[in-house]
C-alpha positions as CSV (number, residue, x, y, z in Angstrom):
1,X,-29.9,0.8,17.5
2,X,-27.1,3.2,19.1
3,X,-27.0,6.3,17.5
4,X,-23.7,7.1,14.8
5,X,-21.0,8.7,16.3
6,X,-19.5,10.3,13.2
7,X,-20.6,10.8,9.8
8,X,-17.8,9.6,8.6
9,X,-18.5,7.6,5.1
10,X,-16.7,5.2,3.1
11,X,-16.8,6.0,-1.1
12,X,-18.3,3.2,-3.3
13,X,-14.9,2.1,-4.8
14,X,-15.0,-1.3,-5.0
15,X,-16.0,-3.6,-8.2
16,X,-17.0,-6.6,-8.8
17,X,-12.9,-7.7,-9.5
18,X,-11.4,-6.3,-6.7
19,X,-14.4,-8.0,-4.5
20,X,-14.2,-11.3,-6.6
21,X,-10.3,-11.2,-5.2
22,X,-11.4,-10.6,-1.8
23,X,-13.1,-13.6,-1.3
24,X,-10.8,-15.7,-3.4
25,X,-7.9,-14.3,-1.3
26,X,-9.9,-15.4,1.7
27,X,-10.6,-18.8,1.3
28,X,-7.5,-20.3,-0.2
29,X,-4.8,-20.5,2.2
30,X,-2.5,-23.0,3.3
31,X,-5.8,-25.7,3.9
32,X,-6.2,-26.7,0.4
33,X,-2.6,-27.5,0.2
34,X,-2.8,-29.7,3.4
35,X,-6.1,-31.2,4.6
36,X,-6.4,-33.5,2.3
37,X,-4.0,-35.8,3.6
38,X,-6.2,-36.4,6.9
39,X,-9.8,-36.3,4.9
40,X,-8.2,-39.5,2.6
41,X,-7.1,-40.9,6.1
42,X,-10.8,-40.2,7.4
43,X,-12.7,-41.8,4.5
44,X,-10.2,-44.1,2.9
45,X,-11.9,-43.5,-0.8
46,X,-11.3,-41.5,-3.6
47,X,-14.7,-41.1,-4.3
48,X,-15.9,-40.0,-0.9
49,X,-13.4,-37.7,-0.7
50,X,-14.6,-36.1,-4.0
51,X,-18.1,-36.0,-2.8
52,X,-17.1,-34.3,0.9
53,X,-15.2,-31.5,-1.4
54,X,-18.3,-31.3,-3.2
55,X,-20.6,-31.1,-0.6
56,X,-18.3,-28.6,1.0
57,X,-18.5,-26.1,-2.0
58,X,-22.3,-26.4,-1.8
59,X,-22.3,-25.7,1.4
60,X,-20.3,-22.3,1.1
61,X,-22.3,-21.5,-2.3
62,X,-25.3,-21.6,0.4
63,X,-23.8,-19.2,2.7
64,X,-22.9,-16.9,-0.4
65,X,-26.6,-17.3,-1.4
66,X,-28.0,-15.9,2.0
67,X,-25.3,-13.6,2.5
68,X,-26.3,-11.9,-1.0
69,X,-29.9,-11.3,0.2
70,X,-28.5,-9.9,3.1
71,X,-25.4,-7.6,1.5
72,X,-28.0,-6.4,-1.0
73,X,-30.9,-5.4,1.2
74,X,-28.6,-4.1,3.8
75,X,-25.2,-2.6,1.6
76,X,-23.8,-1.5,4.6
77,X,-20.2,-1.8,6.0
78,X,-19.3,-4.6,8.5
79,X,-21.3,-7.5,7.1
80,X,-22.3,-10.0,9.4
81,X,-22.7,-7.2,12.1
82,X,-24.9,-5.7,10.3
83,X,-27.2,-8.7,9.8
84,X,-27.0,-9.7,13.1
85,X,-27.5,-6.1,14.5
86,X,-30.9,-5.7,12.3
87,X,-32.2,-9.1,13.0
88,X,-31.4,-9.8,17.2
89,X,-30.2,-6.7,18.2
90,X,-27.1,-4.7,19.4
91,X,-25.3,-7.0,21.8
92,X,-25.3,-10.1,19.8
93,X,-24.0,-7.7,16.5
94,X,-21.0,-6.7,19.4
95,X,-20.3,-10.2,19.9
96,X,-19.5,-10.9,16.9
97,X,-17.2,-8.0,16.4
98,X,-15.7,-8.3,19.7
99,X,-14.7,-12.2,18.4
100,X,-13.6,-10.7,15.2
101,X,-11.6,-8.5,16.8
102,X,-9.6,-10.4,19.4
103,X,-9.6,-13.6,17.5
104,X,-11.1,-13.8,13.8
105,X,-9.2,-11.8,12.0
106,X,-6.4,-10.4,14.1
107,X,-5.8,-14.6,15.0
108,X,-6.2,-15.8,11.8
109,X,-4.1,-12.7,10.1
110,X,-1.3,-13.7,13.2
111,X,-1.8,-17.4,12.5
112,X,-1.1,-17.1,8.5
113,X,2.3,-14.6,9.1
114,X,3.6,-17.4,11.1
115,X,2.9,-19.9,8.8
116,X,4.1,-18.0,5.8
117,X,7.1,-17.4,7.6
118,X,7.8,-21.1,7.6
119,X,7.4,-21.3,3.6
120,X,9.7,-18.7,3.3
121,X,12.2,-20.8,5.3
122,X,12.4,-23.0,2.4
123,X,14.1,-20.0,0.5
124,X,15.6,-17.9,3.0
125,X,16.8,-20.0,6.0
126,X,18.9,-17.3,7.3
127,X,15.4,-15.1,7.9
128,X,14.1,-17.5,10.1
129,X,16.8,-19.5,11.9
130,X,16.1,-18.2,15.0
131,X,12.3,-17.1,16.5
132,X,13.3,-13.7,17.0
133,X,14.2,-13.5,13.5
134,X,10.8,-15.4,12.2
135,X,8.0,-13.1,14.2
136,X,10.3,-10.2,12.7
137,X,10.1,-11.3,9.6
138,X,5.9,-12.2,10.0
139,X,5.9,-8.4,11.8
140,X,7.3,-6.8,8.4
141,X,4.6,-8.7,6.1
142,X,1.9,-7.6,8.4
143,X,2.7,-3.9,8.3
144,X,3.8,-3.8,4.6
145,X,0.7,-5.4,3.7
146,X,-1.4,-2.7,6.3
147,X,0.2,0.1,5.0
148,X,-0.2,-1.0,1.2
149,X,-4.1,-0.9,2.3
150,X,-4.4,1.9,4.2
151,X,-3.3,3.6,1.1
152,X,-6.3,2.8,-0.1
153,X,-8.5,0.9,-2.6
154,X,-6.4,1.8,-5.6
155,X,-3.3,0.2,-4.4
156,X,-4.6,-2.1,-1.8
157,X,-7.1,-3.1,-4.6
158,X,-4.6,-3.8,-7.3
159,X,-2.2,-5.4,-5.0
160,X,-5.4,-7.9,-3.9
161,X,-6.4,-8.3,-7.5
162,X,-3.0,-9.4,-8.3
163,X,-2.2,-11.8,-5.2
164,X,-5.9,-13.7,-6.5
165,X,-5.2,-13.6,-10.1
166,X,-1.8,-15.2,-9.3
167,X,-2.6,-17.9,-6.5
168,X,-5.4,-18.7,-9.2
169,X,-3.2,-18.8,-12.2
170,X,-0.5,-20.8,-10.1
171,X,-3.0,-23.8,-9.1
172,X,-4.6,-23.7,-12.4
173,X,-0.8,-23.9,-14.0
174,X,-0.1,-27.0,-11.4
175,X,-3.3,-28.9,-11.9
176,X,-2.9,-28.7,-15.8
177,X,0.9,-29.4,-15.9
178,X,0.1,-32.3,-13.3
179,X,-2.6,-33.9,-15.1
180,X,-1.1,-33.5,-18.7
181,X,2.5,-33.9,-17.8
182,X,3.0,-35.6,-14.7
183,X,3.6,-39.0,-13.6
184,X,0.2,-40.2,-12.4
185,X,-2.0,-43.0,-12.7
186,X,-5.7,-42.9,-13.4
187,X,-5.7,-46.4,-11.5
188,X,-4.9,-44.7,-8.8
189,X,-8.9,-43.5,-8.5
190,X,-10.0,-46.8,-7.9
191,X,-7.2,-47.2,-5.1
192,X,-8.9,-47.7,-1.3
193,X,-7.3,-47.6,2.1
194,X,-8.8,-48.7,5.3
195,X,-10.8,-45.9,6.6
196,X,-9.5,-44.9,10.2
197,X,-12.4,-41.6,10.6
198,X,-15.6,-41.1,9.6
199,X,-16.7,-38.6,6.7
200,X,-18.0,-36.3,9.7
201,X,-15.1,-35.4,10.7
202,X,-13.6,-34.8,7.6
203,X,-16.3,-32.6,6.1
204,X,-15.6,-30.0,9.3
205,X,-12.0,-30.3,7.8
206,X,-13.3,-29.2,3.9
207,X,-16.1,-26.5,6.0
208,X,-13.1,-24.8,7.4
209,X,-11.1,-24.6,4.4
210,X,-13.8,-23.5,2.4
211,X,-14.0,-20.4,5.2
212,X,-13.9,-16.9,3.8
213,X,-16.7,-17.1,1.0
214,X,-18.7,-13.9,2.8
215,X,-15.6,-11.8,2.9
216,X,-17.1,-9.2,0.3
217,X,-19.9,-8.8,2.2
218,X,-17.5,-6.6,5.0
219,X,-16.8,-4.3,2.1
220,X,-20.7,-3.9,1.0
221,X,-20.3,-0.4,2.4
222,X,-17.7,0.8,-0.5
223,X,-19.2,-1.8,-3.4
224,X,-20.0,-0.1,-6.5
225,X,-24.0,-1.1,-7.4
226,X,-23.7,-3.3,-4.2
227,X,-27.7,-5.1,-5.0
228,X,-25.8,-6.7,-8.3
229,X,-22.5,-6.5,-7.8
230,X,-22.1,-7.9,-4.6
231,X,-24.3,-11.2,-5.1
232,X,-22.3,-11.8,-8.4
233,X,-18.7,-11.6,-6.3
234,X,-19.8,-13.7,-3.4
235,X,-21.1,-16.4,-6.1
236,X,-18.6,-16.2,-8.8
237,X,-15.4,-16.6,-6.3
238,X,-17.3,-19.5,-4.2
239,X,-18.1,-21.7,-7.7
240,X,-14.4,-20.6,-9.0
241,X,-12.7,-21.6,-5.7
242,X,-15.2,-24.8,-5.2
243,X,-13.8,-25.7,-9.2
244,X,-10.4,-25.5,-7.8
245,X,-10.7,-27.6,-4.9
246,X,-12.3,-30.2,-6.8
247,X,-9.5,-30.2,-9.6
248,X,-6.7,-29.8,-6.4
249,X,-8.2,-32.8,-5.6
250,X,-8.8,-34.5,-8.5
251,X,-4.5,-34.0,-9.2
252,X,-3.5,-35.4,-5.9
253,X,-5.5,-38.6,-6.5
254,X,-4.2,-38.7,-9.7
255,X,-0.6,-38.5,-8.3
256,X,-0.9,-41.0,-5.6
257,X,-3.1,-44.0,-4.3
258,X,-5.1,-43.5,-0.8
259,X,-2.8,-45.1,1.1
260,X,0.3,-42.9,0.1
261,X,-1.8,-40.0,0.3
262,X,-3.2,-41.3,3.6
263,X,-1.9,-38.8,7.0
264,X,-0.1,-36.7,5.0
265,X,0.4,-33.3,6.2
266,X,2.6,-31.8,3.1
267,X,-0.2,-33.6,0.4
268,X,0.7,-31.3,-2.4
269,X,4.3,-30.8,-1.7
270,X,4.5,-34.7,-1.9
271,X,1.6,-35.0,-4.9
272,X,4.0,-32.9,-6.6
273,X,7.0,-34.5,-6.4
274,X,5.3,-37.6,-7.1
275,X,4.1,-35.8,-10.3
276,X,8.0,-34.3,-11.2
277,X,10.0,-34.8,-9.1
278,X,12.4,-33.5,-5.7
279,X,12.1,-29.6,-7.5
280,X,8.7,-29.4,-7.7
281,X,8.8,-29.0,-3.7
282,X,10.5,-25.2,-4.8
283,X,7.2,-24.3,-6.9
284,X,4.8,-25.8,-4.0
285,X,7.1,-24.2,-1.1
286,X,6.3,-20.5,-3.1
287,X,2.7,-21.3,-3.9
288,X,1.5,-21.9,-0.5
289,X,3.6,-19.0,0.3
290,X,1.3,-16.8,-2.3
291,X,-1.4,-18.1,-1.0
292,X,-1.0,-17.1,2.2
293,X,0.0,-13.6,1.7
294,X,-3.3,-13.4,-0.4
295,X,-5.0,-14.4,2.4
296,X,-3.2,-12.4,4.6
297,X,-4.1,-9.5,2.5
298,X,-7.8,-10.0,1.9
299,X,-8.2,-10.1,6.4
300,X,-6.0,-7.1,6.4
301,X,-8.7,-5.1,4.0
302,X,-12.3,-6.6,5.3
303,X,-11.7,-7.4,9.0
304,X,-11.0,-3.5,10.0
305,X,-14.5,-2.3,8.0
306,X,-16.3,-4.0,11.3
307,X,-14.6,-2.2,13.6
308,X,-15.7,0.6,11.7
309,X,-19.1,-0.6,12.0
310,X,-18.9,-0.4,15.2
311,X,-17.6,2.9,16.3
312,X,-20.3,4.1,14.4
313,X,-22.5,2.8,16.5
314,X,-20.6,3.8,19.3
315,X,-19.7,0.4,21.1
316,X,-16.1,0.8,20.0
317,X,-13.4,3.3,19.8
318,X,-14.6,6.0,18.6
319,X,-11.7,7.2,16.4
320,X,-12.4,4.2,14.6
321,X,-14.9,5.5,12.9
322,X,-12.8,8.2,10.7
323,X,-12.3,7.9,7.4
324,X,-8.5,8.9,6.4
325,X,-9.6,12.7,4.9
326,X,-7.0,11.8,1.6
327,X,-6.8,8.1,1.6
328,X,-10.5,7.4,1.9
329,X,-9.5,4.5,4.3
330,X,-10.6,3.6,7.9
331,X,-6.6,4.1,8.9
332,X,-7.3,4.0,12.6
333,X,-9.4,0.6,12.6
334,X,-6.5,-0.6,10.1
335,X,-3.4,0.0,12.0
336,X,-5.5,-0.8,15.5
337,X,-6.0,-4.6,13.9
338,X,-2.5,-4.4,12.7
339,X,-1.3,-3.9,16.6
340,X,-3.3,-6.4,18.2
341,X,-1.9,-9.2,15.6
342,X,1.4,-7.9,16.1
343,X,1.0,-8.7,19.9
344,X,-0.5,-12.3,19.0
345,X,2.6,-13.0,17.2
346,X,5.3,-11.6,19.3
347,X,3.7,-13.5,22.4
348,X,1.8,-16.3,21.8
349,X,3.7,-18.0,18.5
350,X,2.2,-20.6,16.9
351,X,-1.8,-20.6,16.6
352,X,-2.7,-24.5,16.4
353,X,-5.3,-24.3,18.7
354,X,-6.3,-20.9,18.1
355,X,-7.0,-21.9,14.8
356,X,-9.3,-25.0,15.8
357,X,-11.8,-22.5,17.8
358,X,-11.5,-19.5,15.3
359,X,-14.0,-22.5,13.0
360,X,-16.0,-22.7,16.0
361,X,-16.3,-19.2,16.6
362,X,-16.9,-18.1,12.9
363,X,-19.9,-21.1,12.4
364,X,-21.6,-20.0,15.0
365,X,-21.8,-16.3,13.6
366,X,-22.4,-17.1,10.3
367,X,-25.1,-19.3,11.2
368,X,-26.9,-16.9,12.9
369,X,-26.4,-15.0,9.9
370,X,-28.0,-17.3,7.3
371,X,-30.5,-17.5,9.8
372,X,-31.5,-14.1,9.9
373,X,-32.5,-14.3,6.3
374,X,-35.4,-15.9,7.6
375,X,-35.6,-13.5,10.8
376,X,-35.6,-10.9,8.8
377,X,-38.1,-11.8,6.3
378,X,-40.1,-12.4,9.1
379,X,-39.7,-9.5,10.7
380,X,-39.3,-6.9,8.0
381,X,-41.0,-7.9,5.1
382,X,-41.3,-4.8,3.1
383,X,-36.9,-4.3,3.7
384,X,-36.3,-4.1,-0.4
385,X,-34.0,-7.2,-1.2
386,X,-33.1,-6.5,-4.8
387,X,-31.6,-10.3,-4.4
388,X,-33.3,-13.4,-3.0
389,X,-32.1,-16.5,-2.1
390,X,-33.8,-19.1,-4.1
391,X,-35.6,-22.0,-2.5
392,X,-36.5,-20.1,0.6
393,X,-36.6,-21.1,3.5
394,X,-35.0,-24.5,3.1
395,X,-31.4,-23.2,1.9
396,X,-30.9,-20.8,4.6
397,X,-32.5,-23.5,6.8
398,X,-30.4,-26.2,5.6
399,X,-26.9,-24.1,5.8
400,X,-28.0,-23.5,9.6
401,X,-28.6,-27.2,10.3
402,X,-25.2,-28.1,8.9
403,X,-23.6,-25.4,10.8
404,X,-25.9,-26.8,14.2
405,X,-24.3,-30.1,13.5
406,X,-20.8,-28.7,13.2
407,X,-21.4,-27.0,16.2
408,X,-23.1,-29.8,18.3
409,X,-19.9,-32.0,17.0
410,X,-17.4,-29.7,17.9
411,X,-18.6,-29.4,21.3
412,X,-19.1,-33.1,22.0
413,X,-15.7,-34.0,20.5
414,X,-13.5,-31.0,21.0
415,X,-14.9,-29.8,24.2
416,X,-11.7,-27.5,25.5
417,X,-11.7,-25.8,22.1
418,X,-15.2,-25.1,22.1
419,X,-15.3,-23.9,26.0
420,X,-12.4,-21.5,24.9
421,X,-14.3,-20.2,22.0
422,X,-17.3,-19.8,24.3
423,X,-15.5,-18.0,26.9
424,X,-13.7,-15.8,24.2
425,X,-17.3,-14.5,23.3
426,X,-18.7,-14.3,26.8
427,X,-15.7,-12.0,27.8
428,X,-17.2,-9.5,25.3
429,X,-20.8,-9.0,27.3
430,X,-19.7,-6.6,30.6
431,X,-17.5,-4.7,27.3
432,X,-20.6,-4.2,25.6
433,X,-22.6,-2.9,28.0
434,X,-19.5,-0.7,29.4
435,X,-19.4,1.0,25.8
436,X,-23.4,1.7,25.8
437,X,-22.8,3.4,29.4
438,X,-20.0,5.3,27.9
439,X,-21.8,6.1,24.4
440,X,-24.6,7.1,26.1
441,X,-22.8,9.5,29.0
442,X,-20.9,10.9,25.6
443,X,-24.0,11.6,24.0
444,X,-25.3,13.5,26.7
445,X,-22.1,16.1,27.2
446,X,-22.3,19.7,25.2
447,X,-20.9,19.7,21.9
């Protein structure tokens, strides 16, 4: 491993709330208000659709397993780079914070502005009649919600609890108003549509909306009693955001028969007019527009602590490795992420496809990553894991042969998006090794 550049550290600020909200923030976006539509299209039944959500959430809880065993034994900023780093080495670790980097976060942060921005529409049309006047408006969330971070974790903590606590309380508020108060028919879960999919293809649309249930792990670095309190976040917000998705579900069945539901884009907006009416779209519209912020919010904090990673090992910038001297913050890997989004938004607009190969991108990493659980263990028996993943080795080996399939799939079926995401990582070998020449010239000057 490449020596540190700095010794820069981060301060263990960070309970198990404020990482609970993290990966709550992370995973519910916009898809859970708008997959659902195409999965009842896919499978045509209520009940298989139930199961794939299911199935989904076990699938993530899997993940959230391994990646505890990892976080623990290894409570180190940058997650995912850090496993990978320990268990094949430095250039696969770069890879995937090079992807992170140009695409994973800065895309994904980039793609939710611009589709917050569209939510916000529904309220302020003058904002966003024009596309100059949209990317402003995504510009001015992105750097409000950079600078409320860089702050620090005070702040940027609260202002994370809250954005959970309240995209939480909202869907809870909508599923039990729906189911208590709307206008739906239990009949409706024994409706049936012709299936025009298969239940493959739907269950990569649940795995991608499930994405986000390792985001604590980036923060492992600043967790307070990271061996306990970092398991318990990754495995509390997985099982609380798997229970809503199931009751999300549950309500838009309940609102609707397969068939309506069947293609639908806007699934909640319409389950909940269906449920109360034309003014329910209002509380939907501001929802999804929480949601997204949250998410916005929780890729604003985590994504820049691999960066930092990184510059400490000296295959990135290495001003990215300071920590702000007052704010206890990694400003520079902050505001750096901040820029390149910016750009992504300003020139390249709307992120469909982006979006598709970001999945493709991020399974392929996080498989690796469940599979270095059994690298690892393998490799470095007596590494202290003060958390172990219960029925080794066939959950970690399991969550990889899902991912294999996803991958395998995606390639055979979506061959552009994958060749894109393939290329995207490729273009980060020559930078690697260009940044070990460099660290290593550097480390050879006079101090």
């Amino acid at each position: 491993m490449i020596a540190a550049m700095t010794t820069a550290t981060l301060a263990r600020r960070v309970g198990f709330f404020t990482a609970s909200a993290v990966v709550v923030g992370s995973m519910v976006g916009s898809g859970i208000f708008t997959t659902s539509g195409f999965i009842a299209r896919d499978v045509g039944s209520p009940t298989r659709m139930m199961v794939l959500w299911a199935m989904g959430g076990l699938i993530a809880l899997a993940g959230a397993l391994c990646y505890s065993e990892l976080g623990a034994a290894m409570p180190e900023a940058g997650g995912e780079y850090v496993y990978l780093r320990e268990a094949y080495g430095a250039l696969i670790a770069y890879l995937s914070g090079w992807t992170s980097f140009f695409v994973g976060f800065s895309g994904a942060i980039a793609a939710a502005a611009l589709a917050l921005v569209g939510y916000l529409g529904h309220f302020f049309p003058a904002l966003t009649a024009s596309q100059l006047g949209a990317k402003s408006l995504a510009l001015a969330i992105l750097w409000l919600l950079t600078v409320a971070h860089v702050s620090g974790l005070g702040p940027g903590g609260a202002l994370q609890r809250i954005l959970a606590a309240a995209t939480a309380a909202g869907m809870v508020a909508l599923i039990a108003g729906g189911l208590a108060l709307g206008r739906g028919h239990l009949s409706n879960f024994a409706s049936a549509a012709p299936a025009q999919g298969y239940s493959a293809v739907a269950l990569i649309f649940v795995f991608y909306t499930y994405a986000g249930w390792n985001a604590a792990a980036y923060l492992a670095g600043e967790i307070r009693a990271p061996s306990r309190t970092l398991p318990a976040a990754l495995i509390a917000a997985t099982a609380a955001v798997t229970t809503l998705y199931l009751a999300m579900n549950a309500l838009y069945v309940y609102a609707m028969p397969m068939a309506q539901m069947s293609g639908v884009l806007a699934v909640a907006n319409k389950a909940s007019i269906e449920l109360f009416g034309p003014t329910a779209e209002h509380l939907i519209a501001a929802l999804v527009a929480l949601a997204l912020v949250g998410s916005m919010s929780a890729a604003v904090l985590s994504g820049p602590r691999i960066y930092y990673a990184m510059a400490r090992d000296g295959v990135f910038f290495r001003s990215v490795a300071r920590v702000h001297p007052r704010l206890g913050t990694p400003a520079r890997a902050m505001v750096l992420q901040a820029a390149w989004a910016s750009l992504l938004i300003v020139f390249f607009g709307v992120f469909e496809q982006l979006v598709v190969y970001i999945g493709f991108v991020v399974t392929v990493f996080t498989a690796l990553a469940a599979a270095s659980v059994i690298v690892l263990r393998v490799r470095r028996p007596t590494l202290p894991r003060p958390f172990r993943v219960p029925a080794y080795p066939w959950l970690p080996a399991g969550y990889v042969g899902v991912c294999a399939w996803i991958i395998a799939y995606t390639i055979a079926k979506r061959p552009s998006e994958a060749a894109a995401a393939i290329l995207t990582v490729g273009a980060g070998v020559p930078f690697y090794f260009i940044a070990v020449f460099k660290s290593r010239k550097d480390a050879r000057l006079p101090p």
